[in-house]
C-alpha positions in Angstrom: 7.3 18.1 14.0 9.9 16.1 12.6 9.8 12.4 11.2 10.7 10.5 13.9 7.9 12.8 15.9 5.5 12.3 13.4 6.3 8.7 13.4 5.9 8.0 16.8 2.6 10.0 16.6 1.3 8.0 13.9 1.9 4.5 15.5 0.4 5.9 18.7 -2.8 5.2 16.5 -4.3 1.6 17.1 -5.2 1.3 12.6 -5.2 -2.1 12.5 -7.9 -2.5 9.3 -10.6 -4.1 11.6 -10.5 -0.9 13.9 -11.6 2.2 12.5 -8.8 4.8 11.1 -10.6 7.9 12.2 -9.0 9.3 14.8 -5.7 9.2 12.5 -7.0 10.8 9.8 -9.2 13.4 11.7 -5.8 14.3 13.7 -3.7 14.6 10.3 -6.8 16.6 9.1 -7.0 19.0 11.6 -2.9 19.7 11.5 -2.8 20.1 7.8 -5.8 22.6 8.3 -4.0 24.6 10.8 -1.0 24.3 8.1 -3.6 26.5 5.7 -4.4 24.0 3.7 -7.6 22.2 2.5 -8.3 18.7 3.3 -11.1 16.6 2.1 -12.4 13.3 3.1 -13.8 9.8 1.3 -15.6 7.8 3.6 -16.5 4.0 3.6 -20.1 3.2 3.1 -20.6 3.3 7.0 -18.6 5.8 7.5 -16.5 4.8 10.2 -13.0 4.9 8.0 -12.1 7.5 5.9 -9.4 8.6 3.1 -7.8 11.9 3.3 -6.7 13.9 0.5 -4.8 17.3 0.3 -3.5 19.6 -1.9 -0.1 21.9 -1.7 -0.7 23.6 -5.0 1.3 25.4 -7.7 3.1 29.0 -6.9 0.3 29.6 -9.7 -2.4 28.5 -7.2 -2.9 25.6 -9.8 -4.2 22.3 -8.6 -4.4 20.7 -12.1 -1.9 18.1 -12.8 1.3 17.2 -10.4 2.0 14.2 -8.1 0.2 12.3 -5.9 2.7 11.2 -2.4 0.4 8.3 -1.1 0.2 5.8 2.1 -2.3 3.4 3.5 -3.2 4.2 7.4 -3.6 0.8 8.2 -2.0 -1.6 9.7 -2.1 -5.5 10.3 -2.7 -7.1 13.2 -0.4 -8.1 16.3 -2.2 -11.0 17.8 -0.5 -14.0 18.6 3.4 -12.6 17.7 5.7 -12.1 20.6 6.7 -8.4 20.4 9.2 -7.0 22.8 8.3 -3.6 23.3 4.4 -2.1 22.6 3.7 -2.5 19.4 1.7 0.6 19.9 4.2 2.9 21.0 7.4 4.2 19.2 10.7 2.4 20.8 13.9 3.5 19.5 16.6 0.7 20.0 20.5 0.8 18.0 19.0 3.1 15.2 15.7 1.7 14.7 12.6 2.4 15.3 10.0 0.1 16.8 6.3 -0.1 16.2 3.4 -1.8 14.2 3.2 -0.1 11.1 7.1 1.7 11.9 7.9 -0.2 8.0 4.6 -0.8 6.4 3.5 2.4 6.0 3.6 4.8 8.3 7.8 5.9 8.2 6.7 7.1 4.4 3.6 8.8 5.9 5.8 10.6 8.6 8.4 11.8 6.1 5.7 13.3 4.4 3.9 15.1 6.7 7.1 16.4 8.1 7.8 17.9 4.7 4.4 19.7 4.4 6.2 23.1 5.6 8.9 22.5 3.1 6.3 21.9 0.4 4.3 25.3 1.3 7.6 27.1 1.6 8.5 26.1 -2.0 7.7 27.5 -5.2 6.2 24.5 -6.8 5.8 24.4 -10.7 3.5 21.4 -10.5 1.3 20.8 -7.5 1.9 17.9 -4.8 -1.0 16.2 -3.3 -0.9 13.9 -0.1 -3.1 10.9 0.0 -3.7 8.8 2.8 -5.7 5.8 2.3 -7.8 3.0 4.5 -7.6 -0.5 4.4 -5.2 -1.6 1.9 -4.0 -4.4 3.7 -7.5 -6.4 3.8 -7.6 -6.0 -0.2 -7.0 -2.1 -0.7 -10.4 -1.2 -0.3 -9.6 2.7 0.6 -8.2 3.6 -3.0 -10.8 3.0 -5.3 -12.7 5.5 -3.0 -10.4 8.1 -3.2 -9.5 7.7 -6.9 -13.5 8.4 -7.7 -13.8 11.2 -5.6 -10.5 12.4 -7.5 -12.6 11.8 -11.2 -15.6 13.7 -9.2 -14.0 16.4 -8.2 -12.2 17.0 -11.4 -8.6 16.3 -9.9 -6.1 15.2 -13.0 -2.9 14.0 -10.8 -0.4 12.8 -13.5 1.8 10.9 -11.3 1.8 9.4 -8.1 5.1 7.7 -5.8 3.6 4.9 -3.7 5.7 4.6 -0.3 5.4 1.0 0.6 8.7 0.0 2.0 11.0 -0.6 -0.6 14.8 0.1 1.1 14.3 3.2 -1.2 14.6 1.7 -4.3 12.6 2.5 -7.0 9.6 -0.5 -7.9 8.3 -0.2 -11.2 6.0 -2.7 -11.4 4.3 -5.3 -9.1 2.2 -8.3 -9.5 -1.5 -8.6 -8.6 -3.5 -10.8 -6.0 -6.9 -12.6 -6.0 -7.7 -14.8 -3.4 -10.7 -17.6 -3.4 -12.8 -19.1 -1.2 -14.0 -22.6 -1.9 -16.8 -24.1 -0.2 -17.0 -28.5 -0.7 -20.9 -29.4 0.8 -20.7 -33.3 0.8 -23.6 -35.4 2.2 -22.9 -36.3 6.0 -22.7 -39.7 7.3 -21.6 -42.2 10.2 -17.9 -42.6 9.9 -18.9 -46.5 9.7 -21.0 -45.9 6.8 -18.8 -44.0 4.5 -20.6 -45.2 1.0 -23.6 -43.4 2.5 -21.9 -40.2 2.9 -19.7 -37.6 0.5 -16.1 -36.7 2.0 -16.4 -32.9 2.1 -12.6 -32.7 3.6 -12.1 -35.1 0.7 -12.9 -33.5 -1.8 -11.7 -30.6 -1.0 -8.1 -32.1 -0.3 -8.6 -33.6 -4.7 -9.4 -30.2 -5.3 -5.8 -28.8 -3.4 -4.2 -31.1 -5.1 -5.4 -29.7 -8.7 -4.7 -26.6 -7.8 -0.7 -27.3 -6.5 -0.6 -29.5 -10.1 -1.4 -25.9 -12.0 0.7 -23.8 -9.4 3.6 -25.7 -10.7 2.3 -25.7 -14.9 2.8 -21.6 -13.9 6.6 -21.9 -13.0 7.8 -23.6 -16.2 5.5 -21.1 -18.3 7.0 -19.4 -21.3 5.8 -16.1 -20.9 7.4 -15.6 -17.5 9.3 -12.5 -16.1 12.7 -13.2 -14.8 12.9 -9.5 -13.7 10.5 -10.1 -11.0 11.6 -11.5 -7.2 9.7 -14.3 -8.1 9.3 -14.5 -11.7 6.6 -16.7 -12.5 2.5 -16.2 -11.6 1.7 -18.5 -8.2 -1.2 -20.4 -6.5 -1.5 -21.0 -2.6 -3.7 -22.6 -0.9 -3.6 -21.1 3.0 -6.4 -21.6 5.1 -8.6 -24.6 5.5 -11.3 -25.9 7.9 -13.8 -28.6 8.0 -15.5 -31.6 9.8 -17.6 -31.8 13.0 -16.4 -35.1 15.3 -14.2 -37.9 14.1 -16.8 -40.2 13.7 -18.9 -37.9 11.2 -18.2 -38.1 7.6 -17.5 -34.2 6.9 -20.9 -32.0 5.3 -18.7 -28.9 4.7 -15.4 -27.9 3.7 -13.6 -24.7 3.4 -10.4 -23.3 1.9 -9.2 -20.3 0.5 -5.9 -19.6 -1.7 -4.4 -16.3 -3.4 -3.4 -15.6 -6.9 -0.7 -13.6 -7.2 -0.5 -13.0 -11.2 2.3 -11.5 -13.4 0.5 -7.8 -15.1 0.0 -10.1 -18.5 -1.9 -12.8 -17.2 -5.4 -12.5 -15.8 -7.5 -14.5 -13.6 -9.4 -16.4 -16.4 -6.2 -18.4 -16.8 -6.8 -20.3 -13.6 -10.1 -19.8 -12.9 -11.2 -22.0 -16.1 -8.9 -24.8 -14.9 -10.4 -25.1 -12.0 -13.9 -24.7 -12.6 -13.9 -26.9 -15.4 -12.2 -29.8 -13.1 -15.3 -28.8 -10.6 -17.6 -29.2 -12.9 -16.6 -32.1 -15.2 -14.3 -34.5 -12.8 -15.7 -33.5 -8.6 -19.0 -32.7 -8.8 -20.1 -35.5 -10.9 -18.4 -38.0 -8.4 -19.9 -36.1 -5.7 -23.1 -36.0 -7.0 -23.3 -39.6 -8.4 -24.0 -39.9 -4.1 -26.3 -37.0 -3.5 -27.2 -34.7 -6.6 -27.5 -32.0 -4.0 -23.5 -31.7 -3.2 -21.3 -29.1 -4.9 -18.1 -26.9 -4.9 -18.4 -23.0 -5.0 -16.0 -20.9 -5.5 -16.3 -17.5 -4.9 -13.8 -14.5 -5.9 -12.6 -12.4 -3.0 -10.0 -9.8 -3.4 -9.2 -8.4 -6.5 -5.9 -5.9 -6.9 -4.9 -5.1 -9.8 -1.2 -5.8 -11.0 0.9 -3.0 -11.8 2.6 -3.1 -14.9 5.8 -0.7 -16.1 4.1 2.1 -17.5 5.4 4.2 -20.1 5.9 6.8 -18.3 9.6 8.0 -18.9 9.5 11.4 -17.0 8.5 9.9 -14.0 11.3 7.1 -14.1 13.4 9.6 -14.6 12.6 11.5 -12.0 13.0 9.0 -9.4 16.0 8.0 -10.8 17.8 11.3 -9.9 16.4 11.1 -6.4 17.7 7.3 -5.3 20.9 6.1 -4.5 20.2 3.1 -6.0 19.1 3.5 -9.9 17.5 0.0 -10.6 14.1 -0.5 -11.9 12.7 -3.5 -9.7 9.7 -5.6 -10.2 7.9 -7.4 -7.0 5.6 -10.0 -5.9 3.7 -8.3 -3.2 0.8 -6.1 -4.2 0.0 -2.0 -3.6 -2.5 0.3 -4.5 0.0 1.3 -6.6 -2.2 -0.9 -9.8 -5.1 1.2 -8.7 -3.9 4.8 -9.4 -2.1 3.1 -12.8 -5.7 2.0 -14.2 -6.6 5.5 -13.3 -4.6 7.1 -15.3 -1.9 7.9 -13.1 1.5 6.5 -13.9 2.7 5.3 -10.4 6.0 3.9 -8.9 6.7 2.4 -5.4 9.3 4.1 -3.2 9.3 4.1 0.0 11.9 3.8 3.7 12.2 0.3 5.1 12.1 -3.1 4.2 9.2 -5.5 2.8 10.8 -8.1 4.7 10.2 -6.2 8.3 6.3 -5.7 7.1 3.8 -8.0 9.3 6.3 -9.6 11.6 6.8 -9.0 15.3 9.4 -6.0 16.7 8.7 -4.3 13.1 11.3 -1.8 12.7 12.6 0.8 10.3 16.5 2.0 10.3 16.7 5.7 10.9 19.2 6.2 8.4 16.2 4.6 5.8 14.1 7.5 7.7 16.8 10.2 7.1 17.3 8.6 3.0 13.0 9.5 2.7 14.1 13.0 3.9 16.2 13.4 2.0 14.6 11.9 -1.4 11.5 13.8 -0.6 13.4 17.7 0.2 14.8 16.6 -3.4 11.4 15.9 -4.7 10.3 19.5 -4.0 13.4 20.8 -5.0 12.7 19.1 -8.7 9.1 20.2 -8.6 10.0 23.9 -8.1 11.0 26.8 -9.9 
């Protein structure tokens, strides 16, 4: 099959991360078995989602070393967004291709797997290895999985391409997220006795407010990276609920926000802040009311940033295989920070464009299809003798 067959296969395959992504992977399985090769699975605790790994290996027979080509399965969800064609079945429309998952990632997965042949065809010095990977859009979960069953095993990959959409450019580093959730319990009350009660909504809204005061301390920062999209660490708060009836002063607020942190900075750097202005400045107004109020906060996701490795053959590598020979840095996050603190020196490269990812009619150009052929029949070209 081709990539545009492969493609349309793939997105045929309902992975958004709340589903399971068996069927997927137990289809690419069975394909890359009848190829001759040797897949393995690493399963989620319940078993109902899986990673898939696979080796093409050396004209040696070697396994040892080489590069890792990996994708996440899954996919995020369509509800509520307008879509006009089924986001669950491949639509080509004035050279693009429609789908969920069309950009973010299944186009990189589909140029892969159409390669495989190519790969068992060639006489590779190094061996490449496919990885395919479950939910990495609800905090890449999949990856640290796979990366253990990888030490298990013995497997010593010493590079890896990432193919989140990119345009084909070559990503070199990325920043990481953390989100929060923060939970205000204030004392209820009759709206018309408000002195009796503690303001959960209010609190929580002081507490928003800190937090947009240090979002903007991290913009005017002096150790800021102007190389990035967006070159300073940020704070967002993006979901809130709270309150029963309009006459009942709120028990219970929550809220959540993200981190997304430059690869120098680390959580403590906020989290302090904001604990501190919990613990010395809220709860002691809260509890001055009712000593049994508080403000938790509890850490949720947690992806490691990925900074610019040293890893020079790599770069180089890439660099022959782009059009485009810049060395970009991002705000969005991959598992790409993962297989770095493994070890494994990692760029992003991948068809498409971040800015298609998540939205409605989701689309990748076939011309960034045909650019991920290409890249990728140079790839084994480089990696053979």
């Amino acid at each position: 099959m081709n990539t545009i067959e492969w493609l349309s296969r793939l997105i045929a395959f309902d992975t958004t991360s709340r589903y399971s992504n068996l069927a997927l992977i137990d289809d690419a399985a069975q394909w890359l078995q009848d190829q001759g090769l040797s897949p393995w699975l690493a399963y989620n605790g319940e078993r109902t989602k899986a990673n898939l790994f696979v080796t093409i290996p050396s004209a040696s027979g070697s396994q040892e070393g080489g590069l890792i080509l990996s994708g996440h399965t899954d996919v995020v969800p369509v509800d509520g967004q307008n879509w006009h064609s089924d986001p669950f079945v491949a639509e080509i429309r004035e050279g693009k291709l429609y789908g969920r998952g069309a950009a973010d990632m299944k186009g990189f997965i589909a140029s892969v797997l159409a390669a495989i042949p190519q790969m068992k065809a060639a006489r590779l010095k190094r061996p490449l290895h496919i990885a395919l990977s479950y939910d990495e859009e609800i905090g890449c979960l999949g990856a640290p999985v796979m990366i253990a069953e990888l030490q298990a095993r013995g497997l010593t990959p010493e590079h890896c391409i990432v193919g989140e959409p990119t345009s084909m450019k070559m990503v070199v580093a990325h920043k990481g997220i953390h989100t929060f959730r923060c939970k205000v319990h204030g004392k209820a009350a009759h709206s018309s006795l408000t002195p009796q009660g503690v303001n959960a909504i209010e609190y929580a809204a002081k507490l928003i407010v800190f937090i947009n005061e240090l979002a903007h301390q991290l913009q005017s920062r002096h150790q800021n990276d102007p190389a990035y999209d967006v070159p300073f660490s940020t704070l967002s708060v993006n979901t809130i609920g709270g309150g029963t009836a309009s006459n009942i002063v709120p028990q219970l607020c929550e809220f959540e926000f993200d981190y997304r942190n430059l690869p120098h900075m680390g959580t403590e750097e906020i989290v302090r802040p904001i604990e501190e202005h919990i613990k010395k400045v809220l709860e002691p107004q809260m509890q001055a009311v009712d000593p049994a109020c508080s403000i938790e906060m509890v850490h949720g996701e947690n992806v490691p940033a990925m900074p610019e490795a040293e890893a020079a053959l790599l770069h180089d590598l890439v660099t022959q295989l782009v059009a485009d020979h810049a060395r970009l840095k991002v705000a969005y996050a991959t598992e790409g920070g993962q297989f770095q603190q493994a070890g494994i020196h990692t760029v992003i490269c991948g068809p498409g464009s971040i800015s298609q990812a998540h939205k409605p009619d989701e689309f990748v150009e076939l011309a960034q299809l045909a650019r991920c052929d290409d890249f990728l029949g140079k790839l084994i070209a480089a990696q053979s003798s």
